[in-house]
C-alpha positions in Angstrom: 62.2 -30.1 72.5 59.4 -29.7 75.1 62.6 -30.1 78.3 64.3 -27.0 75.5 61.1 -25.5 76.1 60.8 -25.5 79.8 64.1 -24.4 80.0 63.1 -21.5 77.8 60.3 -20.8 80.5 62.4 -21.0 83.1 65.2 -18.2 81.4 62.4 -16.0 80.6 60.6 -15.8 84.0 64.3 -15.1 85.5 64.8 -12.1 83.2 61.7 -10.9 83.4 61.3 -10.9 87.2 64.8 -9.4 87.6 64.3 -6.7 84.4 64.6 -3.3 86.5 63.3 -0.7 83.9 61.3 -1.1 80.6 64.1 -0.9 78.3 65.2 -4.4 80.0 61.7 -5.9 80.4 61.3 -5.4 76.4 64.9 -6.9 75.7 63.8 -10.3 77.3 60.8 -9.9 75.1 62.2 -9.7 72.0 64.7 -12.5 73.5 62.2 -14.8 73.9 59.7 -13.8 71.8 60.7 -11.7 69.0 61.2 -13.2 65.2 64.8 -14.5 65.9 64.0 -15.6 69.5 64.1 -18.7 71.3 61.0 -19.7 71.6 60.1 -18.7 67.8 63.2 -21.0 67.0 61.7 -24.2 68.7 58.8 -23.2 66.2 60.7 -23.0 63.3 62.6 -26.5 64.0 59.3 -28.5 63.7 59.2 -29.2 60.6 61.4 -32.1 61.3 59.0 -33.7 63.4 56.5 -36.3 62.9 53.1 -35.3 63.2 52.4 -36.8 66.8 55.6 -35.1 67.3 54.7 -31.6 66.1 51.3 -31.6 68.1 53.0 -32.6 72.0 55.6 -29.7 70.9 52.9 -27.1 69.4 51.0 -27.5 72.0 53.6 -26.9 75.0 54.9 -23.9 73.1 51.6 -22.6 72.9 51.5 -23.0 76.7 55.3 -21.5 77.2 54.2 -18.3 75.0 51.1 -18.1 77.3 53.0 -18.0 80.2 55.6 -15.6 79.3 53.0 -13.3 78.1 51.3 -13.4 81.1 54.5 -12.9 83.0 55.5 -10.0 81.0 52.1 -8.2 81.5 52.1 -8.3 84.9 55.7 -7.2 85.2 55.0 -4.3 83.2 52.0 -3.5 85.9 54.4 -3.9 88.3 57.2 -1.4 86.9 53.9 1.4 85.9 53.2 1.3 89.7 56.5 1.8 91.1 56.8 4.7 88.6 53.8 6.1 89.8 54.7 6.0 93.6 58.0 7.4 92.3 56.6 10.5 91.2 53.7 11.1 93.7 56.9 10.8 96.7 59.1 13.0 94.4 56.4 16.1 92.6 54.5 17.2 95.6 51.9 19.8 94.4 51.3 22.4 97.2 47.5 23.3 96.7 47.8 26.4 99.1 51.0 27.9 97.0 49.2 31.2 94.7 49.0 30.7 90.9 50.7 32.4 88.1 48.9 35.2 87.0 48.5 35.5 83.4 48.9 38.8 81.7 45.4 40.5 81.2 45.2 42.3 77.7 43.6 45.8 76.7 41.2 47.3 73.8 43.1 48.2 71.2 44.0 51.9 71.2 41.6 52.5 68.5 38.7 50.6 69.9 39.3 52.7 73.1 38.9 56.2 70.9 35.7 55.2 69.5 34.1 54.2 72.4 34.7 57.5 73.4 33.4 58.8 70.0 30.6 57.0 70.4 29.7 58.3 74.1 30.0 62.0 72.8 27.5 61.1 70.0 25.4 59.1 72.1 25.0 62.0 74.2 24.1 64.7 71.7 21.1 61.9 70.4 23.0 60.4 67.9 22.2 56.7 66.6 24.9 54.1 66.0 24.5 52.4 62.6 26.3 50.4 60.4 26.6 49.2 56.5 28.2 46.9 54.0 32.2 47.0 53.4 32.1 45.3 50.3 29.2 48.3 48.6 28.0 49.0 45.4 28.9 51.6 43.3 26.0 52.8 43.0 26.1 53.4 46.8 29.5 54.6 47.3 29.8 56.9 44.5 26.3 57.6 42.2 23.8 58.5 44.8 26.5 60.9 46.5 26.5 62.9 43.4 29.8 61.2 41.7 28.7 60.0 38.6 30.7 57.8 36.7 32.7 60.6 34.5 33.3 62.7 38.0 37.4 63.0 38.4 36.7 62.4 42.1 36.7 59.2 41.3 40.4 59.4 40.4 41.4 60.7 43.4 39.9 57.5 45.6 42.3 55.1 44.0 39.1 52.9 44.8 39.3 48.8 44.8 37.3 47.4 42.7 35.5 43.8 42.8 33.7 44.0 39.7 32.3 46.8 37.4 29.4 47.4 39.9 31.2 46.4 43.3 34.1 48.0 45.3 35.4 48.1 48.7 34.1 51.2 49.7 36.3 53.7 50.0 34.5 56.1 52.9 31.5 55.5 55.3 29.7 58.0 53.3 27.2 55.0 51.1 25.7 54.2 54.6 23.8 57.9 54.5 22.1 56.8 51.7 21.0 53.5 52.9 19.8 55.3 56.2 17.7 58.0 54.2 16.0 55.2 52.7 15.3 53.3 55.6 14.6 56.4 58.1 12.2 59.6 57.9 13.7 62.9 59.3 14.8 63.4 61.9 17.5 61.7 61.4 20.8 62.0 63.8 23.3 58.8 63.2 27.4 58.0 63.1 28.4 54.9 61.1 32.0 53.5 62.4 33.7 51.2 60.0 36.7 50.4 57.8 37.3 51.8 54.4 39.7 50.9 51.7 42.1 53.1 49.2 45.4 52.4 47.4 47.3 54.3 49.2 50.9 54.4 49.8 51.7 53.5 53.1 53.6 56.7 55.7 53.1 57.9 58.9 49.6 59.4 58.1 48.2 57.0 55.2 47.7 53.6 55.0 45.2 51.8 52.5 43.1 50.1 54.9 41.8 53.0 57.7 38.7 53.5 59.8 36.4 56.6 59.4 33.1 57.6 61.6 30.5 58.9 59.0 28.2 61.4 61.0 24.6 62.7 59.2 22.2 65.1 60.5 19.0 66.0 58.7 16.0 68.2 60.0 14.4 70.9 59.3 16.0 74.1 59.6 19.7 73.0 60.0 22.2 75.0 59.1 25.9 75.6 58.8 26.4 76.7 62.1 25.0 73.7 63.5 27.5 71.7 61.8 30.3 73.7 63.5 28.9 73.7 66.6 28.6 70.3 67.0 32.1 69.6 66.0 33.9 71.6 67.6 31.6 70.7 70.7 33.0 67.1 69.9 36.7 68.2 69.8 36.7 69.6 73.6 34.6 67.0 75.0 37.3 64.4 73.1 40.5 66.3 73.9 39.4 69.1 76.3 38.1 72.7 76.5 41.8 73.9 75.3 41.6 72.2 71.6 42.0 74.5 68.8 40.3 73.8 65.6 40.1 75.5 62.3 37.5 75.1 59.1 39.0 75.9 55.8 36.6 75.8 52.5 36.9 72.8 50.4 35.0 70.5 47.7 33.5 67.7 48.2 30.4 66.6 45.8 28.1 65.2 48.0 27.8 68.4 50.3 27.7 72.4 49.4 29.2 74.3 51.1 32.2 72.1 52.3 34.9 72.1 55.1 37.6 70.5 56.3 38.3 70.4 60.3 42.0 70.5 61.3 43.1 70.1 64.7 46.9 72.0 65.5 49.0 69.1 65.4 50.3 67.9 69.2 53.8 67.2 67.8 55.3 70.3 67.3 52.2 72.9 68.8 52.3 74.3 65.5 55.4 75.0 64.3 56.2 72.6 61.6 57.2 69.0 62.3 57.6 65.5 59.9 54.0 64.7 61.1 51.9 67.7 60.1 54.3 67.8 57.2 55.5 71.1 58.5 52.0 72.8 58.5 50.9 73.0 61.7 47.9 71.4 61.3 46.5 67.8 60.5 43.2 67.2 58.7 40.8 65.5 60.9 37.6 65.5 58.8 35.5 66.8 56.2 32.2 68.0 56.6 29.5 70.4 54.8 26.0 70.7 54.2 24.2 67.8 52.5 24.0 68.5 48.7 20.6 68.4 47.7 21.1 66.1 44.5 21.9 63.6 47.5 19.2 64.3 49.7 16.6 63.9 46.9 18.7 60.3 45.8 18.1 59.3 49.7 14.4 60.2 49.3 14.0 63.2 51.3 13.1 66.4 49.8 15.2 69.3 50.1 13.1 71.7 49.8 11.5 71.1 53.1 14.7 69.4 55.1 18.4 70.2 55.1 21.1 68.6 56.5 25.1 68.3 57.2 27.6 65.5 57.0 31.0 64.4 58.2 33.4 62.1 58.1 35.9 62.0 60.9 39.7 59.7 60.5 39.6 57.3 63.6 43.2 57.1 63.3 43.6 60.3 63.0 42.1 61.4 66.4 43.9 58.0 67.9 47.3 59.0 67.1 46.2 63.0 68.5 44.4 61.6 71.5 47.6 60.1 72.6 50.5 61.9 71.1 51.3 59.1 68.4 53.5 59.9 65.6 53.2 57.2 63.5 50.1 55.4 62.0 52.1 52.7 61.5 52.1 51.8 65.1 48.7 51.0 65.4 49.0 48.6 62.9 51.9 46.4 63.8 50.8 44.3 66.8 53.8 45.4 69.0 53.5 44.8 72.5 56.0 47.1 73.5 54.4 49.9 71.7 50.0 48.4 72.8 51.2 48.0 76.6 51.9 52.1 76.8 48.1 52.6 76.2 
């Protein structure tokens, strides 16, 4: 058994020496090695052996397995190196060739808008401010003079968390929070997101963005409001916009407006966007009801005020002739690169 084993020794330092890839240096491994190979079999046959026997043979397969793992090691060493002088003469990296560039990306189409928004308002003193998404009720309808019973709150198609807790369904809750943080004056636009169940077209969609705008002071009026809207609307989409106010009814301001810009699609006419009217609703505005004013903490018999809420998508899809709401929510890259 121990001349079997040299033998053995001698085979496997043959194959290993002459084994030209991995793949052949791990089949004389397994050959020699492995469960059913030949050195494991000179193992298995020494249960034959007297004990003085099994020791002399133990011992000099010990010393064969020692070998060949030592063997096989450093052939492996051997075939890593040649594969690494294999690549470094074969992938030469030019250091002085230019990179790819990557694509740089833009702000969002609506993000650019109310940058510009809030520039405009910036300008004419107004404060940026913000408030909660998920409000109370108390917030988003009470205090702005819809109680409970009021059918305006049929026509929110509002999301409610609890009894007491909705996803606010305009940017209108965040002039009550200011009046009771804030003394007058008081100038401030709150941008955020606002949620109704609304069926998804080219002009609604159930998650949208509004810009609430508040003024209160002493002495302001009607024509203040109108001024400074229509001063916003030129300096947004130049001196040649054309706006109209029609009456409306909204309970947290008296007397009430909406603005309407003439729709950039058909100039007018009639098209599928303006839903053949012309026009398409921008905002609503009015003078701050004094139910509200007084639920804000300020008295209105010493301060008046107006209010608006603008439609950030709204003035997105007229700031750059876009037809379809739709588009602004999809993620398309064909459709974001244009802008």
């Amino acid at each position: 058994m121990e001349n079997k084993i040299r033998e053995i020794v001698s085979a496997a330092r043959e194959a290993i020496l002459t084994a030209a890839d991995p793949a052949a240096l791990d089949a004389a491994r397994v050959r020699f090695l492995g469960k059913k190979g030949e050195l494991t079999a000179i193992l298995k046959g020494m249960g034959a052996l007297t004990a003085e026997e099994r020791k002399a043979v133990g011992q000099a397969a010990n010393e064969a397995r020692a070998v060949i793992e030592a063997a096989l090691a450093e052939k492996v060493a051997a075939l890593k190196a040649a594969e690494l002088e294999h690549r470094l003469s074969e992938e030469v990296l030019d250091v002085t060739m230019p990179g790819e560039k990557r694509p740089i990306g833009h702000r969002h189409p609506l993000e650019q808008v109310l940058d510009e928004v809030k520039e405009i308002f910036l300008g004419m003193g107004f404060d940026v401010v913000s408030g909660p998404e998920v409000e109370l009720d108390y917030y988003n309808f009470e205090a702005l003079n819809i109680p409970k019973d009021h059918p305006a709150r049929d026509t929110q198609d509002t999301f409610y968390i609890s009894d007491n807790v909705v996803l606010r369904t305009q940017t209108s809750p965040v002039q009550i929070r200011t009046m009771e943080q804030r003394r007058p004056p008081i100038r401030i636009i709150a941008p955020g997101k606002v949620y109704r169940s609304d069926a998804v077209d080219a002009t609604h969609s159930p998650v949208f963005h509004q810009i609430e705008g508040m003024v209160i002071d002493r002495g302001v009026t009607m024509s203040d409001l109108k001024g400074t809207l229509d001063a916003f609307a030129k300096r947004l989409y130049g001196e040649e916009t054309v706006t109209r106010f029609r009456p409306h009814h909204f309970p947290f301001t008296e007397p009430s407006a909406e603005m309407d810009f003439r729709c950039f699609a058909c100039e007018g006419a009639g098209c599928r966007l303006c839903k053949n009217e012309g026009w398409i609703e921008i905002l609503g505005c009015g003078m701050i009801h004094p139910a509200v004013l007084k639920n804000g903490g300020i008295d209105p018999d010493i301060y008046s005020g107006f209010a608006f809420g603008i439609g950030l998508e709204r003035i997105t899809m007229r700031r750059f002739e876009i037809d379809d709401l739709r588009l602004l929510f999809e993620n398309d890259l064909r459709f974001l690169g244009q802008l």
